[in-house]
NUDOPA-703774 format. One record per residue: residue number from 1; residue in three letters; x, y, z of N, C-alpha, C, O in turn. Coordinates in pm, whole numbers, plus 50000, padded with zeros to 5 digits. Layout:
NUM|ala|X|Y|Z|X|Y|Z|X|Y|Z|X|Y|Z
...
This chain:
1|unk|26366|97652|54355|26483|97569|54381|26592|97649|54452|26595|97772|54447
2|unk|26674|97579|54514|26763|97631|54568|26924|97612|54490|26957|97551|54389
3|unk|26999|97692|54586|27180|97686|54498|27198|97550|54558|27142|97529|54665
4|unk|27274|97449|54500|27302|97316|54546|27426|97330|54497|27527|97313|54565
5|unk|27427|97373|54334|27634|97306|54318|27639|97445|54228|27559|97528|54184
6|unk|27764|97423|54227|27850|97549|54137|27939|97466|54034|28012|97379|54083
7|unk|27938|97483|53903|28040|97465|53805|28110|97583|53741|28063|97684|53689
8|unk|28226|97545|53757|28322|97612|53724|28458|97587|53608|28566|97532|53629
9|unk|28410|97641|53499|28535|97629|53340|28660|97645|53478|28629|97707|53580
10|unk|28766|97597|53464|28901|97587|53439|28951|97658|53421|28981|97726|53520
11|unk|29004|97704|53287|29057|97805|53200|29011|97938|53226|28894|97964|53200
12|unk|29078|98015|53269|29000|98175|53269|28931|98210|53354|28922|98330|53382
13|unk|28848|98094|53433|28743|98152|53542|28878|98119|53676|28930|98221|53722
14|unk|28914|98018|53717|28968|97929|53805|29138|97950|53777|29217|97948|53872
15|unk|29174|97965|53666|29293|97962|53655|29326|98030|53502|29282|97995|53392
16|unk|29427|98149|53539|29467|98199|53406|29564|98171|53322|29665|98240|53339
17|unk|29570|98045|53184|29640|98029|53167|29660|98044|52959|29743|98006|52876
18|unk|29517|98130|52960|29553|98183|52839|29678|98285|52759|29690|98311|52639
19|unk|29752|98322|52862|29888|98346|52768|29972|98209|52726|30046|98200|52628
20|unk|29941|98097|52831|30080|97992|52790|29985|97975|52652|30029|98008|52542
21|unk|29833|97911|52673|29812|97855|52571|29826|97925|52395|29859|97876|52287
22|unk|29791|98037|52433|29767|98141|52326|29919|98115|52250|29935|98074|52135
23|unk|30029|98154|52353|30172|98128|52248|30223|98003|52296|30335|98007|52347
24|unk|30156|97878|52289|30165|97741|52265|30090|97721|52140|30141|97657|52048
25|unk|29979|97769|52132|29881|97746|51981|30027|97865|51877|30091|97818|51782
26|unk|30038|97944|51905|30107|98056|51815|30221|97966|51755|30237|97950|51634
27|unk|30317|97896|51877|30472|97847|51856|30402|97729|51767|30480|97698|51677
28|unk|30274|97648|51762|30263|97501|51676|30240|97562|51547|30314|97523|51456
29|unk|30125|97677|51512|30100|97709|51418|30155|97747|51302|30133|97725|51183
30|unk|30277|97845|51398|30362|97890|51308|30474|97801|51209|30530|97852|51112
31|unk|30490|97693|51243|30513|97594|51192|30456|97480|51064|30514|97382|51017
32|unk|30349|97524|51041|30297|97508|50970|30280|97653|50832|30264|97638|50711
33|unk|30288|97740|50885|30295|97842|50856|30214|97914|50873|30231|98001|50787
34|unk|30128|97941|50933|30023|97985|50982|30023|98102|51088|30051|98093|51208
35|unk|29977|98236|51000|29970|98313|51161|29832|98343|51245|29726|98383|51199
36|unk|29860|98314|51364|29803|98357|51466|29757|98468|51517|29825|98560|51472
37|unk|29667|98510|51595|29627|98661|51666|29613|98571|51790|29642|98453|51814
38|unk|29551|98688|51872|29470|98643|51970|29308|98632|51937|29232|98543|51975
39|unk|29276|98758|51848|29086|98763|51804|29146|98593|51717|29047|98596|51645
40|unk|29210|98480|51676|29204|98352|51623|29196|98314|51743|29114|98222|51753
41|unk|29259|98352|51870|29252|98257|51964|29100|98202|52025|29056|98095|52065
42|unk|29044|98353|52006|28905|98347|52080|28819|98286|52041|28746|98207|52101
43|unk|28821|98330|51884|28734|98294|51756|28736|98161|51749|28637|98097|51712
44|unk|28850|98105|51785|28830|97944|51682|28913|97853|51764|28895|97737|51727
45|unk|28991|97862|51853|29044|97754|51952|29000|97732|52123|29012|97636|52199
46|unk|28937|97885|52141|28898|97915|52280|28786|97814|52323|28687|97792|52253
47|unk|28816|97743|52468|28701|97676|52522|28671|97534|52427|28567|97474|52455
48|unk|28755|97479|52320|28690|97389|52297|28847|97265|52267|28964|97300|52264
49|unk|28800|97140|52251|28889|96984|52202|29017|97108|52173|29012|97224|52133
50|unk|29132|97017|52217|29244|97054|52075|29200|97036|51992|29146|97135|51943
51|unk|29187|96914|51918|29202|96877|51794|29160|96966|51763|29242|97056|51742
52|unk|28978|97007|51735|28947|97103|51733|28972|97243|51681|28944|97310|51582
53|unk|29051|97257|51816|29090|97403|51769|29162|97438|51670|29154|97538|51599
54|unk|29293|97278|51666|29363|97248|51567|29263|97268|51459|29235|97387|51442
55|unk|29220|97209|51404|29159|97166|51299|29000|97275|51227|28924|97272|51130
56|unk|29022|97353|51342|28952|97545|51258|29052|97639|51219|29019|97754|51190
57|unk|29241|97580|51211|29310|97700|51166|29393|97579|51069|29465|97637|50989
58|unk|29397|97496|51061|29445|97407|50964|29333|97302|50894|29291|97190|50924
59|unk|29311|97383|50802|29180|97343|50756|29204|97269|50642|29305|97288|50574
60|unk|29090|97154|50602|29175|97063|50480|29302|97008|50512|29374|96963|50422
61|unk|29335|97006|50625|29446|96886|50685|29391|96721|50681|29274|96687|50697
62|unk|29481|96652|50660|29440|96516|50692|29419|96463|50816|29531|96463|50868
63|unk|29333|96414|50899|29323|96385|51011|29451|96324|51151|29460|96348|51272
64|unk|29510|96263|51081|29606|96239|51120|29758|96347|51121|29860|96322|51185
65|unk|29742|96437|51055|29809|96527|51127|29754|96670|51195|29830|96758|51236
66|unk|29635|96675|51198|29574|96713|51294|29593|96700|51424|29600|96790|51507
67|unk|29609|96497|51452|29638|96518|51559|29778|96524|51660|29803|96520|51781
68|unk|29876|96539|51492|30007|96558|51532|30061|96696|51586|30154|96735|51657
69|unk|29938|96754|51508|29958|96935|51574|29916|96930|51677|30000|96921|51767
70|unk|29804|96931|51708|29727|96858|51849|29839|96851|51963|29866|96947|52036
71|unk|29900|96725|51968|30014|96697|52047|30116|96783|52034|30179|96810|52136
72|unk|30153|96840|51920|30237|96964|51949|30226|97095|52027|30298|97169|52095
73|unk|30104|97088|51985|30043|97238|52101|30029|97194|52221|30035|97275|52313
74|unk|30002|97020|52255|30004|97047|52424|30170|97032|52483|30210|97065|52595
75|unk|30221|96992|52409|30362|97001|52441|30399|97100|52489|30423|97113|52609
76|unk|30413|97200|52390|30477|97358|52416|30397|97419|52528|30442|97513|52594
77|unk|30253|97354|52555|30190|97441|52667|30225|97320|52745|30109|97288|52721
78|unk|30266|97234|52807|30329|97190|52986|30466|97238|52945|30522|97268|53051
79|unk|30538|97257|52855|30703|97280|52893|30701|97444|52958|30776|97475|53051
80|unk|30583|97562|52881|30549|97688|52931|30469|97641|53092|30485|97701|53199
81|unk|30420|97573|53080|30339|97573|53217|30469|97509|53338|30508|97546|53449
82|unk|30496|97420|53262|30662|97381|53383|30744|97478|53418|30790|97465|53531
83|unk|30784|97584|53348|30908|97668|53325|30829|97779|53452|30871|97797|53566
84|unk|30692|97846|53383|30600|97940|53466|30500|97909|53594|30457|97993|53672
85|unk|30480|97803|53594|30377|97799|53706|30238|97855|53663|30208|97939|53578
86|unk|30142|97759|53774|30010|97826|53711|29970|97958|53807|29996|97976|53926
87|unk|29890|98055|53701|29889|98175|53816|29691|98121|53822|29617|98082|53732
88|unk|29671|98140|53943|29558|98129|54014|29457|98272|54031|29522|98373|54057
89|unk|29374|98283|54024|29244|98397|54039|29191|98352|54175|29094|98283|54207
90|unk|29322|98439|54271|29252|98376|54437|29055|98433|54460|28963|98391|54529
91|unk|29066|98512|54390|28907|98545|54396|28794|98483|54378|28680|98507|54418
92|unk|28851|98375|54292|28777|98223|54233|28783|98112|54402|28698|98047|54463
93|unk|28895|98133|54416|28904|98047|54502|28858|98034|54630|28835|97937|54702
94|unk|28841|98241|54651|28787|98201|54818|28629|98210|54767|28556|98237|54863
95|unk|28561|98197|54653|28401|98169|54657|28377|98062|54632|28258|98029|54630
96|unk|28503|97945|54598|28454|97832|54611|28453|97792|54744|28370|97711|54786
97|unk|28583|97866|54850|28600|97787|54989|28449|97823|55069|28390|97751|55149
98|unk|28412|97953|55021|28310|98016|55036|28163|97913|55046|28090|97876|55138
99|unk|28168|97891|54891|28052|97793|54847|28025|97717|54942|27921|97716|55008
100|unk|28166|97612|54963|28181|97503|55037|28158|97475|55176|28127|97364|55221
101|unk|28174|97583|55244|28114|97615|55381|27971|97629|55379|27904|97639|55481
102|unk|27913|97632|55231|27777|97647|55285|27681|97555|55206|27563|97570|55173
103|unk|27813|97407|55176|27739|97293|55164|27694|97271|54988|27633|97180|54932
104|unk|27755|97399|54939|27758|97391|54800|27835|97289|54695|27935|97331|54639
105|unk|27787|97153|54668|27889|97083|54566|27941|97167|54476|27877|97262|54433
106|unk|28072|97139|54437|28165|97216|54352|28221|97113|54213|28275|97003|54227
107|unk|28200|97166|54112|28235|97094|53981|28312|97153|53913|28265|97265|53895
108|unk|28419|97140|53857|28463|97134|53785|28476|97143|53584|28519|97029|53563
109|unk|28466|97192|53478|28495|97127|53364|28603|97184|53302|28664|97284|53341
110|unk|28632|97099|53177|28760|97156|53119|28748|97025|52987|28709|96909|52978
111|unk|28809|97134|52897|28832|97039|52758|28952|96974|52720|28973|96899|52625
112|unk|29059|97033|52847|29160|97007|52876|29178|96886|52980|29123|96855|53086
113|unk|29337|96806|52858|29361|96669|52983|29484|96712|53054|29563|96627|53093
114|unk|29504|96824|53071|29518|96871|53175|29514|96884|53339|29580|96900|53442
115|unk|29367|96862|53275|29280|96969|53429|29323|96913|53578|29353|96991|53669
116|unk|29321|96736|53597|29341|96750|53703|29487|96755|53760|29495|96739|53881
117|unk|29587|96772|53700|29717|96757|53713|29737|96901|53724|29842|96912|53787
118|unk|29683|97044|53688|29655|97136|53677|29628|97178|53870|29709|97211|53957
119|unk|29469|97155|53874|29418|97131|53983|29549|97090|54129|29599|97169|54210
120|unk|29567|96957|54117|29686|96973|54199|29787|97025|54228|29823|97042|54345
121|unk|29862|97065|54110|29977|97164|54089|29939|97320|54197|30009|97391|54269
122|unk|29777|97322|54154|29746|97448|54250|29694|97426|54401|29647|97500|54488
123|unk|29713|97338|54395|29637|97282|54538|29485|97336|54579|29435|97401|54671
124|unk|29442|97269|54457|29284|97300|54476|29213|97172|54473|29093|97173|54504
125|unk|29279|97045|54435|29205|96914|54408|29085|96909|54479|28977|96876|54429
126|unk|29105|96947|54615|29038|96875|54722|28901|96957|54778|28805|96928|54849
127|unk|28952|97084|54701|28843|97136|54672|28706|97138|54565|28602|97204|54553
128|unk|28772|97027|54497|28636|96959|54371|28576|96891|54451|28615|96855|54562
129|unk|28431|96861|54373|28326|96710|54384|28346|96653|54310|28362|96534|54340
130|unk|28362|96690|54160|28316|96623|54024|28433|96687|53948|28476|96799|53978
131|unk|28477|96621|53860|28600|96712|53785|28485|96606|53643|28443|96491|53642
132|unk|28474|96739|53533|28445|96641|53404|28619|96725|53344|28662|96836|53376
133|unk|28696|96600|53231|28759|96705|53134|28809|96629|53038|28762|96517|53019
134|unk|28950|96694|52936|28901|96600|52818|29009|96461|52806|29069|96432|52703
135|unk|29017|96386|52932|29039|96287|52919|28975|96168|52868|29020|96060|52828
136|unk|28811|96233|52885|28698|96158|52869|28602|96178|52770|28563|96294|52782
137|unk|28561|96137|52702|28471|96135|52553|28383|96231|52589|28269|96215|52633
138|unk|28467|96377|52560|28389|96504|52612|28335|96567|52478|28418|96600|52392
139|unk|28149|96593|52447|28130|96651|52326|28149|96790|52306|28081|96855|52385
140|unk|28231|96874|52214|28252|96996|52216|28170|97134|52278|28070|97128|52206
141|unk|28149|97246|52357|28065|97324|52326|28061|97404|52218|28167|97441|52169
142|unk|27949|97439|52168|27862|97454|52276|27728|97385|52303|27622|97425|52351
143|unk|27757|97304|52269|27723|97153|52302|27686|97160|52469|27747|97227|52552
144|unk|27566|97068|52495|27558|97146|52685|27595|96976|52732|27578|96968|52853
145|unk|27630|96868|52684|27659|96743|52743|27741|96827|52852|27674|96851|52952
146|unk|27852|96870|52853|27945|96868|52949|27888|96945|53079|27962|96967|53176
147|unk|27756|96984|53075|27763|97051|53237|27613|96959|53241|27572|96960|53357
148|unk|27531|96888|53159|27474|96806|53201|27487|96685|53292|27406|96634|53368
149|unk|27653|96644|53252|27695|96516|53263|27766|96531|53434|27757|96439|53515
150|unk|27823|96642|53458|27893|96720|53563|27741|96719|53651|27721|96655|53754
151|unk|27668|96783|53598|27492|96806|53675|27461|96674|53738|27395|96677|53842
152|unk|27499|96562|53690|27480|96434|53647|27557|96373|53795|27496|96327|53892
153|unk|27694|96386|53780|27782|96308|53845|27747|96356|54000|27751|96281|54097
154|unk|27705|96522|54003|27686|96601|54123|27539|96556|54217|27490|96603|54319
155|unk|27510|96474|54152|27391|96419|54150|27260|96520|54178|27194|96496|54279
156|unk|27226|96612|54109|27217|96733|54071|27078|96784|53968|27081|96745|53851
157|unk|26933|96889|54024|26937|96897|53899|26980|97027|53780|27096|97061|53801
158|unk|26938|97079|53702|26968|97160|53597|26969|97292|53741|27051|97329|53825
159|unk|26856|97321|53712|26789|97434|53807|26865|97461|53935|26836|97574|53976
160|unk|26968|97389|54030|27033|97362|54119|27166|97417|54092|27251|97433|54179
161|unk|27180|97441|53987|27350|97476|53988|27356|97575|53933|27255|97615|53874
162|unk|27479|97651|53932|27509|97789|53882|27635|97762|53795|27721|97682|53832
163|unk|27646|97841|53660|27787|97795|53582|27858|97907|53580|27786|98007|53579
164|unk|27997|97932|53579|28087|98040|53543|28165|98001|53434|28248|97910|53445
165|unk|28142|98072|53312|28225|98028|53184|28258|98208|53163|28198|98309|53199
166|unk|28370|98185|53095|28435|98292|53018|28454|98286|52880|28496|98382|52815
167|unk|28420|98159|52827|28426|98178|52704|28264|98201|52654|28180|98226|52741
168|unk|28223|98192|52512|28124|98262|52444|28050|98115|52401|27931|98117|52368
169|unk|28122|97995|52403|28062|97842|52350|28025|97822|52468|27912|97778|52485
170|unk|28123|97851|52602|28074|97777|52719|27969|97828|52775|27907|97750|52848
171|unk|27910|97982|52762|27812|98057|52781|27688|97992|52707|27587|97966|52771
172|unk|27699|97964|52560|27578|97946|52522|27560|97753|52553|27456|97690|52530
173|unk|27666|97703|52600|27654|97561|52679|27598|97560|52769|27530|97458|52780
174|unk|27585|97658|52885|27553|97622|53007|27401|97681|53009|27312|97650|53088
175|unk|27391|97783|52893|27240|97799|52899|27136|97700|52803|27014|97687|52787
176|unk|27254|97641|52755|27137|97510|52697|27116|97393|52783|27037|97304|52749
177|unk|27160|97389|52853|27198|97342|52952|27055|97356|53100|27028|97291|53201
178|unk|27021|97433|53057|26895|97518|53139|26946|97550|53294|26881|97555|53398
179|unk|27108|97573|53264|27158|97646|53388|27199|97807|53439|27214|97912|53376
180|unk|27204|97786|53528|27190|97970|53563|27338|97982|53558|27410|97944|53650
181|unk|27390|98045|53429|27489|98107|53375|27561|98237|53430|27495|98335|53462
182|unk|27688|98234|53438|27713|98345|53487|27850|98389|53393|27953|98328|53422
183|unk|27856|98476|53299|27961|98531|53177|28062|98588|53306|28012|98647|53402
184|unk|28208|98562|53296|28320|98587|53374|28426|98662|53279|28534|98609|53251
185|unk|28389|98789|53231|28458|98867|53171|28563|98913|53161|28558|99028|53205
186|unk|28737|98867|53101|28838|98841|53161|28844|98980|53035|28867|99091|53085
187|unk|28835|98978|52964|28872|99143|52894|28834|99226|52820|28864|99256|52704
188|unk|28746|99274|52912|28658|99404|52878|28579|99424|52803|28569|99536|52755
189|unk|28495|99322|52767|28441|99271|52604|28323|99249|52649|28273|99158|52584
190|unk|28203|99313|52783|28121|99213|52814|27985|99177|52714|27904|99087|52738
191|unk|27982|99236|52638|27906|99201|52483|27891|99102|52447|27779|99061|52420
192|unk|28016|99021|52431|28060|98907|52419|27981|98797|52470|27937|98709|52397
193|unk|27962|98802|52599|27865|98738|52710|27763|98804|52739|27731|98847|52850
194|unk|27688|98818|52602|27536|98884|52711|27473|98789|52651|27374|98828|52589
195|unk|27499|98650|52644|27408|98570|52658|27382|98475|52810|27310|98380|52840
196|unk|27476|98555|52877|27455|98509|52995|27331|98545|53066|27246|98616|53012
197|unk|27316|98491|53208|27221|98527|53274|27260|98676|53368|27173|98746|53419
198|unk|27416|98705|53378|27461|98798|53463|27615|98737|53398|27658|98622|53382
199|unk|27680|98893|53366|27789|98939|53358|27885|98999|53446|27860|99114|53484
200|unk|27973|98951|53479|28097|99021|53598|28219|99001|53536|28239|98923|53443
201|unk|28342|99109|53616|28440|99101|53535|28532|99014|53636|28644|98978|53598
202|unk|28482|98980|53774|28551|98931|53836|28464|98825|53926|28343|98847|53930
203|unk|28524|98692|54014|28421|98650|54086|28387|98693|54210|28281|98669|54267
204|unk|28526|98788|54274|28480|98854|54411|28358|98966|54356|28340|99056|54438
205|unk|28298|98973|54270|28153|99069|54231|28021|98961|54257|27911|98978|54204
206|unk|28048|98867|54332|27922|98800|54395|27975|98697|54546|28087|98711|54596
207|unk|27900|98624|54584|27910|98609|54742|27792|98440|54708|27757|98398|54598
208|unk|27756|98374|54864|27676|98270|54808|27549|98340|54860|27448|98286|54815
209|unk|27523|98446|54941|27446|98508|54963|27379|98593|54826|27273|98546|54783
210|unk|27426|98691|54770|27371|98699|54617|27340|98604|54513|27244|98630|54440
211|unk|27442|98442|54485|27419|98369|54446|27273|98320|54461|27188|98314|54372
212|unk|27258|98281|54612|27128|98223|54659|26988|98327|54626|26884|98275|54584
213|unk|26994|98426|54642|26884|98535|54537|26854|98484|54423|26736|98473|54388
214|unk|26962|98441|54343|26909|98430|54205|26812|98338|54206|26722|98334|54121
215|unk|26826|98246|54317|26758|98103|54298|26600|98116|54340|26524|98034|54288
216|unk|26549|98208|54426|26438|98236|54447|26332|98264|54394|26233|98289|54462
């Protein structure tokens, strides 16, 4: 088979915006009383639903204020994302412009309803095919619906696409997924991701020319 599409996490691979979120989860938590790290961030909110994430550090909550924290944490992260701006990983960006010149569909995911308001803010919209994210009855990873369904929309099969996740759910998603995984190592941890198919700490460390190798 050949490279046909590229999916690409959002968060961390495409756009770095784990400090707002990290002290957006910190500023809701603490309110509850609850402290935070970052090894909580990774461990138990990273890559997946708010609620979710909510609801692995406030545990034995009633559902309904679950999802009042929920909405509190995305609050504090657009008033940080309004105030800061999103910072971009131009390295991400010229291998998608990259991709795209050479006829590669480009996807998108995110657990975030966010993403495409995100996307525009950076002026990358127009550079998607397929955006999946969690506006839409998205099942958690590492769960592989979400790059099936993306596989899906790209009209696409498994074997055809390549994934870049940075988190450790979205890694073992995209290989259940029976896609050619690629771990995007944002800090120094690549252990973390050796369930990938190939580990890098950056995306200018491949080309669509190396990409297309793998596929052979």
């Amino acid at each position: 088979m050949s490279l046909k599409g590229a999916i690409f996490d959002l968060d961390g691979v495409i756009i770095n915006s784990v400090p707002l979120h990290f002290r957006a989860w910190k500023k809701m938590f603490a309110e509850y009383g609850r402290e935070f790290t970052m090894k909580d961030y990774e461990d138990k909110v990273d890559g997946i639903p708010r609620a979710d994430g909510a609801k692995a550090v406030l545990t034995n909550m009633p559902e309904e204020e679950i999802e009042k924290a929920a909405a509190k944490k995305q609050g504090y992260f657009l008033g940080f994302l309004e105030e800061e701006g999103i910072n971009v990983y131009e390295t991400t960006v010229a291998l998608i412009e990259e991709l795209r010149r050479n006829s590669v569909k480009i996807g998108v995911i995110s657990s975030s309803r966010n993403c495409s308001g995100i996307l525009r803010k950076a002026g990358l919209y127009l550079l998607v095919d397929a955006e999946i994210n969690g506006t839409m009855t998205v099942k958690g990873k590492p769960d592989p619906w979400i790059f099936e369904e993306i596989g899906k929309t790209l009209e696409l099969k498994s074997d055809e696409c390549v994934v870049f996740e940075d988190a450790v759910l979205g890694v073992e998603a995209g290989k259940r997924a029976n896609m050619f995984t690629i771990g995007v190592d944002r800090r120094n941890k690549p252990e973390r991701l050796s369930e990938a198919d190939l580990v890098i700490s950056d995306l200018s460390q491949v080309n669509y020319e190396k990409l297309c190798n793998f596929f052979k």
